[in-house]
C-alpha positions in Angstrom: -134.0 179.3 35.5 -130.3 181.0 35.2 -128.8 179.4 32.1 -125.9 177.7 33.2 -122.7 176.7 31.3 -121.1 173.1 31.7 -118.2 171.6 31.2 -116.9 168.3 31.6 -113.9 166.3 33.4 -113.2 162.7 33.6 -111.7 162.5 37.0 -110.3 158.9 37.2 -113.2 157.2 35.6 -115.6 160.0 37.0 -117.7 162.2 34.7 -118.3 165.6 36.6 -120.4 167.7 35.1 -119.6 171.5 36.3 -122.2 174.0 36.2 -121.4 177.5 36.6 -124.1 179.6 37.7 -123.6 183.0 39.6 -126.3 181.5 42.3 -124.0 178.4 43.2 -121.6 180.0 43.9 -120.5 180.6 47.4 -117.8 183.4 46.9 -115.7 181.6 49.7 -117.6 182.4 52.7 -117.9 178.9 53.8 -114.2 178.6 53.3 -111.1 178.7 55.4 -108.0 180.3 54.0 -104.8 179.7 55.8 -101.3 181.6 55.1 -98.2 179.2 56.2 -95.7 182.0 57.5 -92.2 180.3 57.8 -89.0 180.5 56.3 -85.4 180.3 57.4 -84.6 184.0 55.4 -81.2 182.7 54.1 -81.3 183.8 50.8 -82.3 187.1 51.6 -79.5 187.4 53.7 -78.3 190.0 55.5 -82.0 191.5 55.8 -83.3 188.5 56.4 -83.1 186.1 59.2 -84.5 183.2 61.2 -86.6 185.5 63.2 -87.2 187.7 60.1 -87.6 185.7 57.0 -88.2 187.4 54.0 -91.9 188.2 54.0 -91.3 190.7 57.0 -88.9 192.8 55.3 -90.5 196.6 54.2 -89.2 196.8 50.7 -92.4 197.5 48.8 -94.0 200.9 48.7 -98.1 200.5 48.5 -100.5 203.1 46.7 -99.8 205.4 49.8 -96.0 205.9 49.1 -95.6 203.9 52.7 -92.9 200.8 52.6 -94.6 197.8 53.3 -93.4 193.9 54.0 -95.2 191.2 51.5 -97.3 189.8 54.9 -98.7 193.5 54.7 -99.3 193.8 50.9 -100.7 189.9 50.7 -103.0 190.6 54.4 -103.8 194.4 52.7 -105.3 191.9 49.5 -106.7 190.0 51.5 -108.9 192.3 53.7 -110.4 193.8 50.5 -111.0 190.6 49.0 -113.5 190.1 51.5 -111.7 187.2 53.0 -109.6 188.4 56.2 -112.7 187.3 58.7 -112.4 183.3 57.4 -108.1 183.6 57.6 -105.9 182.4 59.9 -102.1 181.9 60.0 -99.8 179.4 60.7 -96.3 180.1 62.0 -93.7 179.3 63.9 -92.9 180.5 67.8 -90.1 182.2 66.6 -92.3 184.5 63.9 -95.4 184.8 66.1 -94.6 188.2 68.0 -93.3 190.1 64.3 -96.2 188.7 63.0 -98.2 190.4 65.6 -96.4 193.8 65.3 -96.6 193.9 61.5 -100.3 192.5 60.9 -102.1 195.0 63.9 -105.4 193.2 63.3 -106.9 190.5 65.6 -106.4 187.4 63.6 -106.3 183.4 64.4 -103.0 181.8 64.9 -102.0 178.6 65.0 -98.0 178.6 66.4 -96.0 175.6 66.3 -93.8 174.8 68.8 -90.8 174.2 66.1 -90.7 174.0 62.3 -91.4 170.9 60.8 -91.9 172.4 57.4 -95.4 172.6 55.4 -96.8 169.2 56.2 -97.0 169.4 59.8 -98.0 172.5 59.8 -100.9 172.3 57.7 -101.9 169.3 59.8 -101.6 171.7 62.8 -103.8 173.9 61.1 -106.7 171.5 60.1 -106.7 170.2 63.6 -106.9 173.7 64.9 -110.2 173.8 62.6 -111.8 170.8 64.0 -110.5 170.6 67.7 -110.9 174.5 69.0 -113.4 176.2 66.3 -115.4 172.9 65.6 -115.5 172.8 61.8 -117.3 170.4 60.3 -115.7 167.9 58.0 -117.2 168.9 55.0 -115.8 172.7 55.5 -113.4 173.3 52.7 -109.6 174.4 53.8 -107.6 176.6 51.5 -103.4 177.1 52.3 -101.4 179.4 50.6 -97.7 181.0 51.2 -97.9 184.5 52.8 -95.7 186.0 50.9 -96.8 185.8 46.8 -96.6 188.6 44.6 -99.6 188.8 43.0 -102.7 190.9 41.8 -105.9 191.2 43.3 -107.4 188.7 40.8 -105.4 186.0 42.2 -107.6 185.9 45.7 -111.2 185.7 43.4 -109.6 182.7 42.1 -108.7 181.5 45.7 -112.8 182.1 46.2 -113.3 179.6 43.2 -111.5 176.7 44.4 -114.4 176.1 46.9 -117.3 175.9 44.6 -114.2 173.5 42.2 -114.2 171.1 45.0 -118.1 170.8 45.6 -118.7 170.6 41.3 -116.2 167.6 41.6 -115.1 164.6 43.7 -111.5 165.5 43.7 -109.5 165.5 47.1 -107.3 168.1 45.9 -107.6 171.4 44.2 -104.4 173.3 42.9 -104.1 177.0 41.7 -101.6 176.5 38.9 -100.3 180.0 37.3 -99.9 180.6 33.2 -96.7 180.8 32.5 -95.0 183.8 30.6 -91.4 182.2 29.9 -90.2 179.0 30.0 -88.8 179.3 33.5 -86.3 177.5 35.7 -86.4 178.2 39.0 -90.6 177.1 39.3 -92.4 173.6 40.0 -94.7 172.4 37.4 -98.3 171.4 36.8 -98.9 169.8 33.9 -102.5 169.0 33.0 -104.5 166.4 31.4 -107.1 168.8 29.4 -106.5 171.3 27.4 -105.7 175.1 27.9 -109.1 177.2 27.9 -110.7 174.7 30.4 -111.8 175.7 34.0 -111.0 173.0 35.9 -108.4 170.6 34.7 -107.2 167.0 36.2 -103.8 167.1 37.0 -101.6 164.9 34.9 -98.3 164.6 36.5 -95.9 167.5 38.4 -92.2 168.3 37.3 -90.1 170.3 39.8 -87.7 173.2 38.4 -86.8 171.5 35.2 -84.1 173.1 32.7 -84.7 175.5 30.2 -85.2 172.8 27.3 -87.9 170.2 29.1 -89.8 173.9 30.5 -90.0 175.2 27.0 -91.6 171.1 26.3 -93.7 171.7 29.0 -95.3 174.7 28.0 -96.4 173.0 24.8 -98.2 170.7 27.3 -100.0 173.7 28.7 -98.1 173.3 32.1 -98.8 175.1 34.5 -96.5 177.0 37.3 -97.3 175.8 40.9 -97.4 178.3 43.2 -98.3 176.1 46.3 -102.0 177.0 47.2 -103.7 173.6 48.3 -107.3 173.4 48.7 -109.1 170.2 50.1 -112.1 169.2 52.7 -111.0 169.4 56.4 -112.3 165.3 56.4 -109.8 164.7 53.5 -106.3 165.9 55.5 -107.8 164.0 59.0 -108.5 160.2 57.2 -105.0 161.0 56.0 -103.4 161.6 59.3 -105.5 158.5 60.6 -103.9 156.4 57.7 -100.1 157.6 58.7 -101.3 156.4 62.8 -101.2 160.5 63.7 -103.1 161.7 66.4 -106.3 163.6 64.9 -107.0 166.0 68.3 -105.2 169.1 68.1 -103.6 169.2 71.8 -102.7 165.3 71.1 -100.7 166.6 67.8 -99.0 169.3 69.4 -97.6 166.9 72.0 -95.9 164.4 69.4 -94.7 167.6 67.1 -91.4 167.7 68.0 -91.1 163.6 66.8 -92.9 164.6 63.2 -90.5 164.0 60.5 -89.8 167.4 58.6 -91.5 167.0 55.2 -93.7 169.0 52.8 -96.8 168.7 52.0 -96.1 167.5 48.5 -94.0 164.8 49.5 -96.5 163.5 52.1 -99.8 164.3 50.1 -99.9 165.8 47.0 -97.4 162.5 46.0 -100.1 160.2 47.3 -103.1 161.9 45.8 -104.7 160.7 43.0 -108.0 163.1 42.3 -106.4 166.2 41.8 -107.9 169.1 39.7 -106.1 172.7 38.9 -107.4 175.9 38.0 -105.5 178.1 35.6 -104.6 181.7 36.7 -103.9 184.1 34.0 -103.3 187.0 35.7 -99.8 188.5 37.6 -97.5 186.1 40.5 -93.8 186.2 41.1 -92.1 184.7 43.8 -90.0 187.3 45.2 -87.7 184.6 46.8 -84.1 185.9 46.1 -82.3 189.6 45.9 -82.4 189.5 41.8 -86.3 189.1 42.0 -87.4 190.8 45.2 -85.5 194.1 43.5 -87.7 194.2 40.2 -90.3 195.0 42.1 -88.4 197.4 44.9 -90.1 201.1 43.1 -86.5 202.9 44.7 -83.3 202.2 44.0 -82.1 203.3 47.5 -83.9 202.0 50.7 -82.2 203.7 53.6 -78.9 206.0 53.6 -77.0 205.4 50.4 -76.4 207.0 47.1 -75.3 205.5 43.4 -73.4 207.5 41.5 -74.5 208.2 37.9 -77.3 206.3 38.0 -78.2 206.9 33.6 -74.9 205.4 33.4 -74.7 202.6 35.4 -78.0 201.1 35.8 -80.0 198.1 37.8 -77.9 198.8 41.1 -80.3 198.7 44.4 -79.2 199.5 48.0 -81.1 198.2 51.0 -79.5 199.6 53.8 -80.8 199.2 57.4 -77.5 200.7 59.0 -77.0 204.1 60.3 -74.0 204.4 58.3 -74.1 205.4 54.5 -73.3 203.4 51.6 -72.1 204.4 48.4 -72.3 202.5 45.0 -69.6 203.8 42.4 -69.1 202.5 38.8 -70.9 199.2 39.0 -74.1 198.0 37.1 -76.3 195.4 37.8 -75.4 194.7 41.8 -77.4 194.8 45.2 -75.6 195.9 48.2 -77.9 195.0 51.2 -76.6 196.1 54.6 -78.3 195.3 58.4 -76.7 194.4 61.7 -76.4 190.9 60.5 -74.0 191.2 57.5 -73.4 193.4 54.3 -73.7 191.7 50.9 -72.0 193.0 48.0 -73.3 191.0 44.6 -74.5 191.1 41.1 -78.3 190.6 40.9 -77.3 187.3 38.6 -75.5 185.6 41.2 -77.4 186.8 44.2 -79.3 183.6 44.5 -76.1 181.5 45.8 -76.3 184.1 49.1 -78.1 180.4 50.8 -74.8 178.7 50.0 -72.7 180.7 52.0 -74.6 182.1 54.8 -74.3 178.7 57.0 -70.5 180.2 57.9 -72.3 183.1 59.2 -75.0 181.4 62.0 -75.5 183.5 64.9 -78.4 185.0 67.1 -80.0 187.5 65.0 -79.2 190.9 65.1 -82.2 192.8 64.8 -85.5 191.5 65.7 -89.4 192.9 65.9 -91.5 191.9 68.5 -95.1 192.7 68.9 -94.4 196.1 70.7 -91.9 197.4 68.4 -88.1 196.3 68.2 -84.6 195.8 69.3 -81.0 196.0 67.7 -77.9 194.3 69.6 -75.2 197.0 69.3 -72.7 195.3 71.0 -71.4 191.7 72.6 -68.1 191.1 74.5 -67.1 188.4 76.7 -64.8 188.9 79.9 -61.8 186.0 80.7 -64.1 185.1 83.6 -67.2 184.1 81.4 -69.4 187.5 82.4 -71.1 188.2 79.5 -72.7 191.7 78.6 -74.8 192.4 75.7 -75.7 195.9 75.2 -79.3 196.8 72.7 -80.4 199.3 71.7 -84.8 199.2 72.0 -87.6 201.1 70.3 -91.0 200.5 71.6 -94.4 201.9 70.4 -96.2 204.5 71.7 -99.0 202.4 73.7 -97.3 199.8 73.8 -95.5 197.3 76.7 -93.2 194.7 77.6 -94.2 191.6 79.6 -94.0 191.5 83.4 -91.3 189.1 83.4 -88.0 187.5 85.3 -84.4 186.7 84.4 -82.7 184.3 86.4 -79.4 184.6 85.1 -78.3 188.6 84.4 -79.3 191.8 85.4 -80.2 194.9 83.1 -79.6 198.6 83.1 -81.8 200.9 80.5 -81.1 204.0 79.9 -83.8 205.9 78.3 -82.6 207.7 75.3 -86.3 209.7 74.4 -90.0 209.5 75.0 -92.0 209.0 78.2 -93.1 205.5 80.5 -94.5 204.0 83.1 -92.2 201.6 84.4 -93.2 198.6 87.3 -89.8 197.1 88.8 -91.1 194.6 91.2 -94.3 195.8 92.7 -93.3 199.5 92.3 -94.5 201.3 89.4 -93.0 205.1 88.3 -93.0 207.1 85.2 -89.5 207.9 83.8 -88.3 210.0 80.8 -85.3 210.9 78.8 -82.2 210.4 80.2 -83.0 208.3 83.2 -81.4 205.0 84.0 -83.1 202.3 86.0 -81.2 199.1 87.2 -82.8 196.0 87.5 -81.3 192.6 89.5 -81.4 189.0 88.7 -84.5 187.5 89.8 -86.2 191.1 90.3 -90.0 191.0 87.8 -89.9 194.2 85.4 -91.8 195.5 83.0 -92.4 199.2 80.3 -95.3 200.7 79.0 -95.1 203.7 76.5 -96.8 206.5 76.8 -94.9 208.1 73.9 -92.7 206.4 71.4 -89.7 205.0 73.4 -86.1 204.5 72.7 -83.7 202.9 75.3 -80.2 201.8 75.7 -80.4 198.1 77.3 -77.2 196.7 79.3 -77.3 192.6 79.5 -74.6 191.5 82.1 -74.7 188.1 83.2 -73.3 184.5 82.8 -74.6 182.3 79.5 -77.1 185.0 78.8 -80.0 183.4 76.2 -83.1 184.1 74.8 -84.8 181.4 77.0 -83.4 183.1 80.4 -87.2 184.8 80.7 -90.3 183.6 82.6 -93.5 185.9 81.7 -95.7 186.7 84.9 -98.4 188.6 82.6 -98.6 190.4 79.3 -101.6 192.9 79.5 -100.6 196.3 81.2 -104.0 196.2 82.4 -102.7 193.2 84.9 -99.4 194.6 85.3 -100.8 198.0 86.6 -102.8 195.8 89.6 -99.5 194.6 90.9 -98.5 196.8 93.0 -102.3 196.9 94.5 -102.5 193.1 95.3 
């Protein structure tokens, strides 16, 4: 027999007895990992957006000297972890399509039809599990942000909270984080055992306390929580029964708009009473704001820019998406981030208040990625008559293709600035190149494919042009070639 070694917890009057033997454990593969992607990007502003929150942005460089966003660093982790076949991840409509462009890998999403922050979405997920891929209710579900900073240690210690929830009888399992300084800005697990324990029951939680009760804390062996939930897929259903929710996915999705916007802690965590945490000891940061996103940015310019005398005047980063240069004289200790949406000038210190101020600013993004690439609006102006013409400027991927779809509302003109397509404009289909311009009326179906990477000049003219002005006939090029043959 494999000598084991044991611990014990009282759990609420409960003595578990762990054992922990390489042959129990399951290494995760009967577990389901789901990353909540959301996030309204304001305090990553201008970069970031409500089509582009922050884990989308390519800031970080990987071993490869390629930028990457933190959804491609955290999915990179992920697929060498062993763990990318049992993940899924939960977004919002408005994210689905960048998702898509910047993961490149077939993966199960669940997309809600609005945000309704982490507890609905969660709930989404689990019935996702249950409804479409039939999980059983025993089958453990771990959720964690998309977007931590962390090492590759931190996704064997998502592996343990499985075999932490079968050793025990708690409802709830919680990765807390070791803290290094008594910080601020982070929630709080504080435990009942003591530090060097595997499992611990959670005591009590304290969100972002001041310097003085986090320093108290820590002498408490408190833990930071960095929002990774694990529990059994039965657990989350009996509590949507208890609230009166619908437990059938399709059934959910039809009352989601009338879900009241809460978090997961409010509605769960709050109510939970078995709750066990494991420790993590090794590296996680929250790259939330411009201050800590840029310690871990490798160069001090991203995109045309320069700081003079650098040696002299030191901690200064640009992030510039512009075509335009910027230049950073004299100054120490300031990001200058510049995109279509804005340009924010501010010391790293008092970066964080960007969220404060960028309510003034609301307006349809500027730059957005969709699954075949992405566009830029260059330009908007609005005639006394109300005709309104929005002129973009579009890159598509080589291989890629827009939808066969309709406006109702304006017509287009694209002019194509370099590269090679096929192009169908109602049941016609043609191949154009640089410098040809196709115009295309209201009510007329269009759609692109590129054959090499593609770069086009789109003119919007039209009355109350939107976003929503779109009905999608089909998606595949491989049923928008067949038009014309039908």
């Amino acid at each position: 027999m494999t000598a084991l070694a044991a611990q014990a917890i009282l759990l609420d009057n409960e003595l578990i007895i762990i054992l922990a033997a390489a042959e129990l454990r399951t290494g995760g593969e009967g577990m389901r990992l789901v990353l909540l992607s959301g996030g309204s990007g304001k305090r990553l502003w201008p970069l970031s957006n409500d089509a582009r929150s922050k884990q989308f942005l390519k800031v970080l460089v990987n071993n490869k000297g390629q930028y990457e966003s933190m959804i491609q660093r955290v999915w990179r982790q992920i697929q060498d972890a062993g763990l990318a076949a049992h993940t899924m991840i939960a977004t919002s409509s408005a994210q689905r399509e960048i998702v898509i462009n910047q993961i490149q890998d077939h993966v199960n999403m669940v997309v809600e039809p609005e945000r309704r922050d982490t507890f609905a979405a969660i709930a989404l997920s689990a019935l996702y599990m249950r409804s479409e891929l039939h999980m059983d209710m025993n089958e453990m579900m771990t959720v964690m942000p998309v977007d931590p900073y962390v090492d590759a240690a931190f996704f064997d210690r998502i592996k343990d909270m499985e075999t932490a929830l079968q050793d025990t009888s708690a409802d709830l399992a919680l990765i807390g984080v070791r803290p290094t300084y008594p910080a601020e800005i982070y929630g709080y697990i504080v435990p009942h055992l003591s530090e060097g324990q595997q499992y611990m029951r959670v005591n009590y939680f304290k969100e972002k306390p001041n310097e003085t009760l986090a320093t108290k804390l820590l002498q408490e062996n408190a833990l930071w929580n960095c929002g990774v939930f694990s529990f059994r897929l039965g657990f989350i259903l009996a509590m949507l029964e208890k609230k009166g929710l619908p437990t059938d996915y399709h059934a959910f999705l039809a009352i989601y708009k009338q879900l009241t916007t809460n978090s997961f802690d409010y509605e769960v965590v709050e109510h939970t009473r078995k709750i066990i945490v494991l420790p993590f000891d090794g590296f996680w940061k929250d790259l939330g704001t411009w201050d800590t996103l840029t310690d871990e940015i490798e160069n001090s310019v991203v995109g045309k820019g320069v700081i003079k005398d650098p040696h002299k005047f030191s901690n200064n980063h640009i992030v510039n998406e512009l075509d335009i240069p910027v230049a950073l004289i004299g100054l120490s200790d300031v990001i200058v981030a510049a995109s279509p949406d804005g340009i924010l000038v501010s010391s790293k210190e008092a970066s964080p208040q960007v969220k404060g101020i960028v309510h003034g600013f609301e307006s349809q993004p500027m730059y957005v990625e969709r699954r075949w690439g992405w566009y830029r609006i260059i330009d908007f102006t609005q005639a006394e008559d109300g005709l309104e013409v929005i002129t973009r400027r579009i890159q598509i991927e080589a291989g890629k293709n827009l939808s066969y779809h309709v406006h109702s509302h304006r017509k287009e003109q694209w002019t194509i600035i370099r590269g090679e397509a096929l192009v169908m404009i109602g049941d016609q289909l043609k191949s154009i190149k640089a410098c040809d311009t196709i115009q295309i009326e209201a009510g007329i179906g269009h759609a692109m494919k590129a054959i090499t990477e593609l770069e086009l000049i789109e003119v919007q003219l039209g009355h109350n042009i939107t976003e929503q002005d779109i009905t999608r006939l089909y998606l595949e090029w491989e049923d928008i070639s067949k038009i014309g043959t039908n």
